[in-house]
C-alpha positions in Angstrom: -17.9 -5.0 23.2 -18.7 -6.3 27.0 -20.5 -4.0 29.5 -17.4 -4.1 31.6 -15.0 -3.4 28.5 -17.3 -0.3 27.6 -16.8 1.0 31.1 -13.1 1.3 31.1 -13.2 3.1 28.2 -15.6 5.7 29.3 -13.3 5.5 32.3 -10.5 6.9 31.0 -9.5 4.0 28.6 -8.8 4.3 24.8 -8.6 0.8 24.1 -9.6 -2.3 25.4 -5.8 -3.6 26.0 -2.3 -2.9 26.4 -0.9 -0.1 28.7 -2.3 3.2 28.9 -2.2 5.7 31.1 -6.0 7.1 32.2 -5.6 10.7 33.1 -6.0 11.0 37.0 -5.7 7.3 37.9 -2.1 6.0 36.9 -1.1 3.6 34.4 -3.6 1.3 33.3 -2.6 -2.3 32.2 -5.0 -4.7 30.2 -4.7 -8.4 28.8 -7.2 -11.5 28.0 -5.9 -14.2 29.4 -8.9 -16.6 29.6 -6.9 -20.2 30.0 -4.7 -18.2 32.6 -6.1 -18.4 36.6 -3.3 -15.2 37.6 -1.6 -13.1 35.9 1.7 -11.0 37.3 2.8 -7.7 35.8 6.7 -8.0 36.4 8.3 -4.4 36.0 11.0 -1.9 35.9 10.9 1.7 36.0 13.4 3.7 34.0 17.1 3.5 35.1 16.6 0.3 36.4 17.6 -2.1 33.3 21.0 -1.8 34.5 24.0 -4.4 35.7 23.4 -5.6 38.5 19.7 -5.3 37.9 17.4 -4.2 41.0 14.7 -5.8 42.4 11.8 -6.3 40.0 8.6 -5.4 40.8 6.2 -7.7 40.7 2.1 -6.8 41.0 -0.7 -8.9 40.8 -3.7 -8.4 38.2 -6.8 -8.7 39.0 -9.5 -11.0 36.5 -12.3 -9.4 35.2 -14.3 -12.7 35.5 -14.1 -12.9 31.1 -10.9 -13.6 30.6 -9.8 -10.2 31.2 -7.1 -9.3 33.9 -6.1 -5.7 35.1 -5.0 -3.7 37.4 -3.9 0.3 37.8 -0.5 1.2 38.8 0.8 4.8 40.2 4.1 4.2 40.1 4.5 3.1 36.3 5.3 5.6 33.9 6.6 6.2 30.0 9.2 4.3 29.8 9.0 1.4 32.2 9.7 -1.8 30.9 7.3 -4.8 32.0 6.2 -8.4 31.2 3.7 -10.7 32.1 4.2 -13.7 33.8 1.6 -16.4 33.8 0.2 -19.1 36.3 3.5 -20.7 37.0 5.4 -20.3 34.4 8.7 -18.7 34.5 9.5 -17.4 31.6 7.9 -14.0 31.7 6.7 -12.7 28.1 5.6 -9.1 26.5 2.0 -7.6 26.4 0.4 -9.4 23.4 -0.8 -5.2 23.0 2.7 -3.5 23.5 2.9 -0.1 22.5 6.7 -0.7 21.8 9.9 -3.3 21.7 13.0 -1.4 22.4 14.9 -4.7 22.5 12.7 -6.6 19.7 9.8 -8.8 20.2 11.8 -11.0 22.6 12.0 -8.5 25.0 10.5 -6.1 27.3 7.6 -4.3 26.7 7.7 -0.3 27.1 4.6 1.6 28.7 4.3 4.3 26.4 2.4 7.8 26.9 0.5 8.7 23.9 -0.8 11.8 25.3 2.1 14.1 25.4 2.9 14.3 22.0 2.3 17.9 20.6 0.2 17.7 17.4 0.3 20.3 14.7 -2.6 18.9 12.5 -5.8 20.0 14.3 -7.3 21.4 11.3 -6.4 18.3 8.7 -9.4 17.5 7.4 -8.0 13.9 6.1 -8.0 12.3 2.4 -10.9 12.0 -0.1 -11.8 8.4 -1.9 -10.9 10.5 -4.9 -8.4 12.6 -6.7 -5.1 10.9 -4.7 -1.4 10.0 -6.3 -0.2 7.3 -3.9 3.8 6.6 -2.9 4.4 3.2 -1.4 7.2 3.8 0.7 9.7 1.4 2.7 10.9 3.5 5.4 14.4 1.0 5.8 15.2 1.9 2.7 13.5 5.2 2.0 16.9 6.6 2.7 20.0 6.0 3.6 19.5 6.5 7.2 16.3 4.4 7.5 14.4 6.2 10.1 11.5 8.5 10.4 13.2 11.3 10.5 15.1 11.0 7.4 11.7 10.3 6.1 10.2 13.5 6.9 13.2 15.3 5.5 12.1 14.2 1.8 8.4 14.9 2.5 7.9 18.3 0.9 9.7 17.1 -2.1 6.9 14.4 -2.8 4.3 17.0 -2.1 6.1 18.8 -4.8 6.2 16.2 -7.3 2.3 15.8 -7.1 2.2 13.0 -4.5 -1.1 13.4 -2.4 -0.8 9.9 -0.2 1.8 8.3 1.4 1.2 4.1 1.7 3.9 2.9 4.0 4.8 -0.7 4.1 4.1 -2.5 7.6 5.8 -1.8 10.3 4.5 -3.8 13.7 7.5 -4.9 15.0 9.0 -7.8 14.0 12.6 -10.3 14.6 16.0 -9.2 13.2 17.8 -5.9 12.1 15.5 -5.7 8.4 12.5 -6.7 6.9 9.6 -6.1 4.8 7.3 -6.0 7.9 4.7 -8.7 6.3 5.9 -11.2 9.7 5.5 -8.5 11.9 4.5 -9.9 15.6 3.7 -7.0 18.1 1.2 -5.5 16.1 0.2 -2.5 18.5 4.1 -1.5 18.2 5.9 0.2 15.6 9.4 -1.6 15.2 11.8 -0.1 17.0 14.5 -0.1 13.8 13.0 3.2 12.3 12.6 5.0 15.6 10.4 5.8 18.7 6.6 5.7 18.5 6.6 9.3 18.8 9.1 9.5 16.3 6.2 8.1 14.0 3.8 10.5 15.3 6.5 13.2 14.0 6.4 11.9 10.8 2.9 11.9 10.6 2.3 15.6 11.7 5.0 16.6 9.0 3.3 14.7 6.2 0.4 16.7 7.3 2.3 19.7 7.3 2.8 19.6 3.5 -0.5 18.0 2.4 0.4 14.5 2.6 -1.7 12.5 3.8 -0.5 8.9 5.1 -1.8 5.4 5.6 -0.2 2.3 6.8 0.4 -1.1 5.5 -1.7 -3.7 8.1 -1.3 -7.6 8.0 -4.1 -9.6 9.4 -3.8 -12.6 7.5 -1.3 -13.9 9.8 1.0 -13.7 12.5 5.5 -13.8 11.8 7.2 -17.0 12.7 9.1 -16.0 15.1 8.1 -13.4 18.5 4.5 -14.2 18.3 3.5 -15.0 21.7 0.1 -14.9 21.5 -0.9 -18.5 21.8 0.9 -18.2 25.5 -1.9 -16.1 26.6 -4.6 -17.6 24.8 -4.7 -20.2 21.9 -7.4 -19.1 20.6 -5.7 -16.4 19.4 -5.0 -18.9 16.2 -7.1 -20.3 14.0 -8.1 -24.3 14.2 -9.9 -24.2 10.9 -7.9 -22.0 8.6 -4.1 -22.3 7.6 -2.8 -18.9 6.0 -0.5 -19.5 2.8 2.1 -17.6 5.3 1.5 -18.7 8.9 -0.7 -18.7 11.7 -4.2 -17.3 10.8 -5.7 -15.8 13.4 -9.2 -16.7 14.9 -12.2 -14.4 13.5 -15.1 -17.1 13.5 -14.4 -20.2 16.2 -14.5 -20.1 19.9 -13.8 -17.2 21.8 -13.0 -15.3 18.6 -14.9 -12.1 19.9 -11.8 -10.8 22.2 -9.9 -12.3 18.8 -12.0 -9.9 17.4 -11.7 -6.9 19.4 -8.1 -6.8 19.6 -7.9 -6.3 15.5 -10.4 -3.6 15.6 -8.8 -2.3 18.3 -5.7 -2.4 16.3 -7.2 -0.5 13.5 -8.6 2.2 15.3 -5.3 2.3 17.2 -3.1 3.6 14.0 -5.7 5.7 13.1 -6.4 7.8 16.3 -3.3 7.2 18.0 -0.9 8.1 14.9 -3.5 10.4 13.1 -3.2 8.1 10.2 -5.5 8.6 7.4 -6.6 5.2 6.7 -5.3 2.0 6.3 -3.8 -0.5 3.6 -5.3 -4.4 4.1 -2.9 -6.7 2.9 -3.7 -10.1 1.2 -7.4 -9.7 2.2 -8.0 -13.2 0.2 -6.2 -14.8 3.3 -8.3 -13.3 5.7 -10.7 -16.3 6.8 -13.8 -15.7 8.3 -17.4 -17.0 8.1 -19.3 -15.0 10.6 -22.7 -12.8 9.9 -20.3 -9.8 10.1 -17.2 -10.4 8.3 -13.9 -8.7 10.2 -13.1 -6.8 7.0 -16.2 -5.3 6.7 -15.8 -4.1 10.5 -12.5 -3.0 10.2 -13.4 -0.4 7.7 -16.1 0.9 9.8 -13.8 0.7 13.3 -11.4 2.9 11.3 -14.0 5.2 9.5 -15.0 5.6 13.3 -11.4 6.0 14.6 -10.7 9.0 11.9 -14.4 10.6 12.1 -14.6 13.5 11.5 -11.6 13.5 9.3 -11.9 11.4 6.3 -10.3 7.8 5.8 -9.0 6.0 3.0 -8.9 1.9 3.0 -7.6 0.3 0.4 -6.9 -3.6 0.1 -5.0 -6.0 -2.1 -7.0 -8.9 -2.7 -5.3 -11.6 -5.7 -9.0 -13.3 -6.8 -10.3 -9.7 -7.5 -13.3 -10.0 -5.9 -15.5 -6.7 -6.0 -17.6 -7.6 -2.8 -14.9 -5.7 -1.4 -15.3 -2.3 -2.2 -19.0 -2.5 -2.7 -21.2 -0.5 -0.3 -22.1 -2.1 3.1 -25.4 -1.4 2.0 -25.5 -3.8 -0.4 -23.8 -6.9 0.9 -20.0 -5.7 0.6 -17.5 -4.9 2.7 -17.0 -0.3 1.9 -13.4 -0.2 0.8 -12.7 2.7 -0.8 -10.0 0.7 -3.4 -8.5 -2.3 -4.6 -5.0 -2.8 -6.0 -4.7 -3.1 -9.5 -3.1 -6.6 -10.6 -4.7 -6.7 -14.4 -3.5 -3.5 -15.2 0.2 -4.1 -14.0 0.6 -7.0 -15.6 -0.6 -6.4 -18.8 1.8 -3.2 -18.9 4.9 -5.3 -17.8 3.9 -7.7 -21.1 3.7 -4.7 -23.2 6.9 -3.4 -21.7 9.2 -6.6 -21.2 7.4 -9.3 -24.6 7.8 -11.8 -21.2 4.3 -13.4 -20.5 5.4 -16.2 -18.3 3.4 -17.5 -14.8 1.0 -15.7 -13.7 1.3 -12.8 -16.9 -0.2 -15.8 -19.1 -3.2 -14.8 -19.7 -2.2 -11.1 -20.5 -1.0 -10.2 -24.0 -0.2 -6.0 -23.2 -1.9 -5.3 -26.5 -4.1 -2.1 -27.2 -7.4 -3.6 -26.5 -6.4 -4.8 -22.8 -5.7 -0.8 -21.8 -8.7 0.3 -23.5 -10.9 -2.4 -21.4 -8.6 -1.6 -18.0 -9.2 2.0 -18.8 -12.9 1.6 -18.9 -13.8 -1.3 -16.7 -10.8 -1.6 -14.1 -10.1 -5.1 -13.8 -9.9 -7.1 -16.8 -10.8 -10.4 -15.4 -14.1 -10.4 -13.9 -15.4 -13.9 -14.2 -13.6 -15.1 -17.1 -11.6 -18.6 -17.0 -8.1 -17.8 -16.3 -5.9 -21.1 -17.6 -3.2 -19.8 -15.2 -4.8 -21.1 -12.4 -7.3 -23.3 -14.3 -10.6 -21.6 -13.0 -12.9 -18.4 -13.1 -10.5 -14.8 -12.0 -12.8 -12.0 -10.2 -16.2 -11.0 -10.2 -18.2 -8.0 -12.0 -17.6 -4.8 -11.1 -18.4 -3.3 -14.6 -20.1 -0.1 -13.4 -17.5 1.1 -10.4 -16.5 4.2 -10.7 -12.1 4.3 -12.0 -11.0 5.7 -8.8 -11.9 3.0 -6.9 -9.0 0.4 -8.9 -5.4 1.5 -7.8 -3.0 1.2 -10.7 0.7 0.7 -10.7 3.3 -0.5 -12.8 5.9 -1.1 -9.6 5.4 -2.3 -6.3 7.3 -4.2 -3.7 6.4 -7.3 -4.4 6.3 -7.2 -8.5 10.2 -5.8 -8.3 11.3 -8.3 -6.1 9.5 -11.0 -8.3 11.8 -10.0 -11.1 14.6 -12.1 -9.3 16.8 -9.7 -9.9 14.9 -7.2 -8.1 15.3 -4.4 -11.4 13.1 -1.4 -12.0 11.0 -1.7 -14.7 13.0 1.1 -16.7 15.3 -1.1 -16.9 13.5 -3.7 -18.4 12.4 -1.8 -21.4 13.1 0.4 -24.0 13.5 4.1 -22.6 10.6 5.1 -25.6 8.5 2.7 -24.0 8.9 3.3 -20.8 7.8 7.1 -21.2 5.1 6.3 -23.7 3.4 3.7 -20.7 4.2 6.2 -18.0 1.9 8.8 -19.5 -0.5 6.1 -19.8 0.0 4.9 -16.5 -0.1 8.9 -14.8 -3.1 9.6 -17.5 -5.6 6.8 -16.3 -8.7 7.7 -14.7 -7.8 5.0 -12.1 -6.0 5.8 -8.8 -2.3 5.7 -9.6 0.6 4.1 -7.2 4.3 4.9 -7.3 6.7 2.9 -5.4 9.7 4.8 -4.1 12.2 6.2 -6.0 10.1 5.1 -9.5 10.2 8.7 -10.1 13.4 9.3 -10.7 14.1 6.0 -12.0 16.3 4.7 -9.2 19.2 2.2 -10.2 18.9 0.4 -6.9 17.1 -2.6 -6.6 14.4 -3.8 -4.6 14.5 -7.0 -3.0 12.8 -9.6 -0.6 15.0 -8.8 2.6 14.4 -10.7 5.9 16.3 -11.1 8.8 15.1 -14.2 10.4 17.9 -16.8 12.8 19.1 -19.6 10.7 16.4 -22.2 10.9 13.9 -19.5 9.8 16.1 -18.1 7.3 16.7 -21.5 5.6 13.0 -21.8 5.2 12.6 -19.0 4.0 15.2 -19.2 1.5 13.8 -21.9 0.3 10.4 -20.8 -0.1 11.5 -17.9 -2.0 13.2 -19.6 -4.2 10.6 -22.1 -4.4 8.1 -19.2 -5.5 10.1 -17.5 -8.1 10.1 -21.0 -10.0 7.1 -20.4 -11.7 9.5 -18.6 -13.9 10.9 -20.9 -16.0 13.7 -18.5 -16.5 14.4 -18.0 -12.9 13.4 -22.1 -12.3 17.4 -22.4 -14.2 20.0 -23.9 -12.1 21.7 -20.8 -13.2 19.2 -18.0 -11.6 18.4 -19.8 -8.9 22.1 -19.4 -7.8 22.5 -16.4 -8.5 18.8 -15.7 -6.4 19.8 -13.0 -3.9 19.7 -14.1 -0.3 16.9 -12.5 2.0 19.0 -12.7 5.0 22.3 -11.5 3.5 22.4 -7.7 5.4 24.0 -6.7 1.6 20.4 -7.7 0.4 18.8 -5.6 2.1 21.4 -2.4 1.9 21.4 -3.3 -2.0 18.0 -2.1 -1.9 18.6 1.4 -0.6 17.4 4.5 -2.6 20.2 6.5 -3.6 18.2 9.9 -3.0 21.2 11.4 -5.6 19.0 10.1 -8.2 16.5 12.3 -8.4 19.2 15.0 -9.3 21.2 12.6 -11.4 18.2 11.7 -13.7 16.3 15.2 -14.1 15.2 13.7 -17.5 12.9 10.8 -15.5 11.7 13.0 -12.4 10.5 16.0 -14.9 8.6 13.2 -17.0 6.7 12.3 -13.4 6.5 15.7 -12.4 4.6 17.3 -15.3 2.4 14.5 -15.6 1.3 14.6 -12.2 0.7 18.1 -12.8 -1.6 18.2 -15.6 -3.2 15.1 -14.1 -4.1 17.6 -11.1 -4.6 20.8 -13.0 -6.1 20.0 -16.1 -9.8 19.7 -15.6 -10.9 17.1 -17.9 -8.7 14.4 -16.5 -8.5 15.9 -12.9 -12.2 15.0 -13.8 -12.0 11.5 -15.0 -11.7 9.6 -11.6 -15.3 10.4 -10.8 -17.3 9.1 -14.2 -17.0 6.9 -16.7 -16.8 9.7 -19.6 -13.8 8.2 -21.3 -14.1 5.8 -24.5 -11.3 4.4 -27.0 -10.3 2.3 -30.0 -8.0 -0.1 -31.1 -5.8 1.5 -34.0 -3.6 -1.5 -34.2 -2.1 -4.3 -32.2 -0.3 -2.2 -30.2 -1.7 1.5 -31.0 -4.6 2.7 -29.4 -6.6 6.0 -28.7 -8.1 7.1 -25.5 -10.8 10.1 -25.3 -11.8 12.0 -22.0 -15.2 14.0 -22.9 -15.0 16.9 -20.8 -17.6 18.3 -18.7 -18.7 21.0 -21.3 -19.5 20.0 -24.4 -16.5 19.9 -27.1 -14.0 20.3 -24.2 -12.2 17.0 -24.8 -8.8 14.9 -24.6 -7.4 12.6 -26.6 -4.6 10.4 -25.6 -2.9 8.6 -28.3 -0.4 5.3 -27.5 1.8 3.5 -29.5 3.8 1.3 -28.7 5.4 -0.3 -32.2 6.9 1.1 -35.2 5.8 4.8 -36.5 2.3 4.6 -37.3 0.5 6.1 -40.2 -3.0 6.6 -39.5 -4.2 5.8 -43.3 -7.2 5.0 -43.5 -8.9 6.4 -40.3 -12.4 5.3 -40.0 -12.5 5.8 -35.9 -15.3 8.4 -34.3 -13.1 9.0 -31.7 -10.5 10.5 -33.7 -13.0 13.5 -34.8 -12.6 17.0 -33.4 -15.5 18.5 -31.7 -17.2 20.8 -34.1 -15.4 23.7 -36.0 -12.1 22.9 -34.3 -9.1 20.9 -34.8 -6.7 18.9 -32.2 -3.7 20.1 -30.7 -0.7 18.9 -29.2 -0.4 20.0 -25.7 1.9 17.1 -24.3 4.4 14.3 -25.9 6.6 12.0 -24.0 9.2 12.6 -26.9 9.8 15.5 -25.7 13.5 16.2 -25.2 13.2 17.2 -21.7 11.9 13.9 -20.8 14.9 12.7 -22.9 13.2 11.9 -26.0 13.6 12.9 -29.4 11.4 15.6 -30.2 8.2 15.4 -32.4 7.1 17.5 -35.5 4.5 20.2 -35.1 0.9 18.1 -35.2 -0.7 18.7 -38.2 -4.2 20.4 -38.4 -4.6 18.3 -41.8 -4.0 15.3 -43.5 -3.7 11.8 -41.7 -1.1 11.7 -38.9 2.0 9.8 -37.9 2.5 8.3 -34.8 6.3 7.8 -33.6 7.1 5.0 -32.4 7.2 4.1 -28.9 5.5 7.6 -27.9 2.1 9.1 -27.0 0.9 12.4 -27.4 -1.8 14.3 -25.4 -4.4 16.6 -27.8 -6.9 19.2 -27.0 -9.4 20.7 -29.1 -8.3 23.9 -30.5 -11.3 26.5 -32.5 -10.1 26.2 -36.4 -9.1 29.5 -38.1 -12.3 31.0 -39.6 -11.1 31.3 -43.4 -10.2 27.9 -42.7 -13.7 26.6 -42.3 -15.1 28.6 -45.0 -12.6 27.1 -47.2 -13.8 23.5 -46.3 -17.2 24.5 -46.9 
């Protein structure tokens, strides 16, 4: 950071751009310019956006001599709207650092007062690497209403239901009336469709309020296609050497990428100390090109370990190629995320649950040995050839501990691949569905719902975008283009019936019906009690942290799972199948032993008719045992009867 950056912000600044106001002084306005000689602030105070319009004010800033332009000004306050005009051009454009679009990212910027906001969360002490249930959460479809208030309505029922973390999907602001927030433009401002920036901060302080803690969904990969002015300020801003699969890359390692640089990290610290977030959420971090001594991952972890200090912070990342680099330590040569997203293990359950292994599910099978190894080792490819893409998939990562991989069976993206956008209990027998959810809720692994998974929603989840028509055609395309790699959907027949992106009905299609949760008690108990002995029972409240869990293959698609507790004896055995009823004759597997002088014990089975199943006999304490179908069972070691034992002996 420059000398005369580091001043402002021990004058009163909290960030090196954008509009602030610095107790004392007035309203402090900030933006690198460099290929700019002047630089005009061009604004209105509140009340005067109105028909006629008055006079605009129009106030020089001043350069910094390093690209940097500023100025102080007493008469702007929260709410006035301003724009920047530039040498002599006459089309005046919003802060690249905007702390909010009322009218979209073609429009004004808003000065916005971050200090008034009354927080509730002093003593929050923030969210462990370990021991979290994560939500990923939409808030345009979260509920009907699609804001941040009716958000934090439904917060105390996910802290009821065992949730710990909240992931929401991106929300720097972005074109149109709906999206996913992945093109998102104004990446300092929280789109103005789900409410005010203070409405966010609400939400936030709520979430707290109940034990949530909440991080946030951040795209640095590259910039929307539409309301990214950027390059008009500086075009170094984009990348000349790398071209994002998505658009613009922006500029981490050429010339002038150091202010490049700042403004991301002063975007992550931004979310963090700004919203109180816990942490952050790196999307596509493959796509995030950079070859200097420091890579900008790397620093954004420790700008927002910084940023939350001394609260803890989560960061998690997705990255496709697996690479483990990633949430090594800094110490030794990787980057100090706390997590990584889970592809092996979701695809090899969506195998298992759906017999479909086209595209990129080839090189899965969803048999028992692929959940053993993803219970043990995380990711199942860690340097093996993967024919799918005709090279080597991930790197080792053998010894990390199981908290550290997120699993999931849903997620935004994997429904929306489906082409028809269908929850994954809908794609499966019901059986099934339970028997892989206790797996799923069971693994020592971080698990992820996406919203509404727990009480099996019937709506949809699509790819929604609301770009203008040459964008949206594009688009279109694309998508369809992308979900082609499914020879099914590649059939003149699904690729008509492909839902639009921009069709509003797409995107209000994909609504959670909130009803559901008291529609389908069955589904939401299942969730409920499993995320409750995940969290009270100690042996696999335990399991995150070690690498005390071993199984067996009992048949193509039967397998056993043990947890060794902490004391000896004190284990758990999870049992899975996922065929036909199961007689376990002969049964020359270790594993399936009970500790000394006891015998297992059925203490949970997704049969169970509150789950909706069919019920299960009482587990025997001799003889070989049956597995149902389609079912898994959870034992514990139970002391056998004395004159038991003496008869055995």
């Amino acid at each position: 950071m420059s000398e005369q950056i580091t001043n402002e912000l021990v004058n009163g600044r909290r960030f090196p751009i954008g509009a602030e106001r610095v107790p004392e002084k007035g309203m402090h306005f900030r933006v690198w310019a460099p290929e700019r000689k002047t630089v005009k602030l061009v604004m209105n105070t509140p009340g005067e956006e109105r028909d006629p319009p008055r006079p605009q004010t129009e106030i020089e800033l001043q350069s910094e001599g390093n690209g940097y332009f500023s100025v102080i000004v007493q008469e702007a306050c929260a709410g006035s709207l301003y724009r920047y005009l530039l040498d002599d051009d006459p089309q005046p454009y919003p802060d690249p650092a905007s702390r909010f679009q009322p009218q979209g990212p073609h429009g004004p910027s808003q000065v916005i007062d971050a200090l008034t906001f009354d927080w509730t969360d002093a003593t929050w002490p923030g969210i462990a690497a370990q021991g979290q249930v994560i939500y990923e959460m939409h808030i345009g479809t979260f509920t009907h209403e699609g804001n941040w208030f009716a958000a934090a309505k439904e917060l105390p029922e996910l802290a009821a239901l065992g949730v710990t973390m909240l992931e929401i999907m991106p929300v720097a602001d972005f074109p149109g009336r709906f999206g996913w927030g992945y093109d998102g433009v104004n990446l300092f401002a929280p789109t103005r469709l789900y409410g005010t920036p203070d409405e966010f901060r609400y939400f936030v302080d709520q979430a707290h309020a109940v034990g949530l803690g909440v991080i946030l969904d951040v795209v640095f990969n590259h910039l929307g296609p539409d309301g990214n002015y950027l390059s008009k300020f500086s075009s170094d801003y984009i990348s000349a050497r790398y071209q994002s699969d998505w658009g613009d890359a922006l500029n981490f390692d050429g010339p002038h990428s150091d202010a490049v640089r700042e403004y991301v990290l002063a975007n992550s610290e931004y979310w963090i100390k700004e919203f109180h977030l816990d942490g952050l959420r790196l999307d596509a971090t493959q796509q995030i090109f950079d070859s200097s001594a420091e890579h900008i991952i790397a620093a954004i972890v420790q700008a927002a370990r910084r940023a939350g200090a001394p609260r803890k912070t989560f960061i998690v990342g997705e990255n496709e190629p697996q690479d483990a680099k990633l949430f090594l330590p800094l110490e030794y040569g990787g980057f100090g995320l706390d997590a990584l997203w889970n592809d092996d293990f979701h695809h090899t359950a969506m195998v298992a649950m759906t017999g479909r292994a086209d595209a990129y599910y080839s090189d899965y099978r969803g048999v028992a040995q692929e959940f053993i190894s993803t219970f043990k080792r995380g990711f199942l490819y860690q340097g093996q050839w993967y024919s799918w893409q005709n090279k080597t998939r991930g790197t080792p990562g053998l010894h990390m501990p199981p908290g550290k991989f997120v699993n999931f069976i849903q997620n935004h993206d994997q429904l929306a691949n489906s082409g028809s956008g269908k929850r994954v209990h809908t794609m499966t027998s019901p059986n099934r569905y339970r028997a892989l959810t206790t797996l799923f809720l069971l693994a020592p692994q971080t698990p992820m719902l996406f919203q509404g998974q727990e009480f099996a929603a019937t709506s949809p989840f699509f790819y929604f975008a609301d770009h203008k028509d040459e964008i949206a055609h594009l688009v279109a395309r694309g998508r369809s283009g992308f979900l082609a790699q499914f020879r099914a959907l590649a059939t003149p027949e699904m690729q008509a019936r492909l839902p639009d992106p921009g069709d509003p009905q797409t995107f209000t299609a994909s609504k959670l019906d909130l009803n559901d949760r008291n529609q389908h008690q069955e589904e939401y108990a299942l969730h409920r009690d499993l995320l409750s002995l995940r969290r009270n029972d100690p042996v696999f409240q335990a399991s995150e942290h070690s690498h005390r869990i071993d199984g067996a293959v009992l048949s193509q698609d039967a397998w056993l799972i043990r947890f060794f507790g902490e004391s000896p004896g004190d284990d758990r055995l999870l049992l899975v199948n996922l065929s036909r009823d199961l007689h376990l004759v002969p049964a020359p597997e270790p594993l399936l032993a009970p500790p000394k002088d006891c015998v297992w014990d059925a203490i949970w089975f997704s049969d169970d008719p509150r789950y909706g199943g069919m019920g299960m006999p009482p587990w025997p304490t001799k003889g070989n045992w049956y597995l149902q179908g389609e079912s898994a069972v959870v034992l514990r070691p139970i002391k056998q009867a004395k004159e038991s034992v003496d008869h055995e002996q």
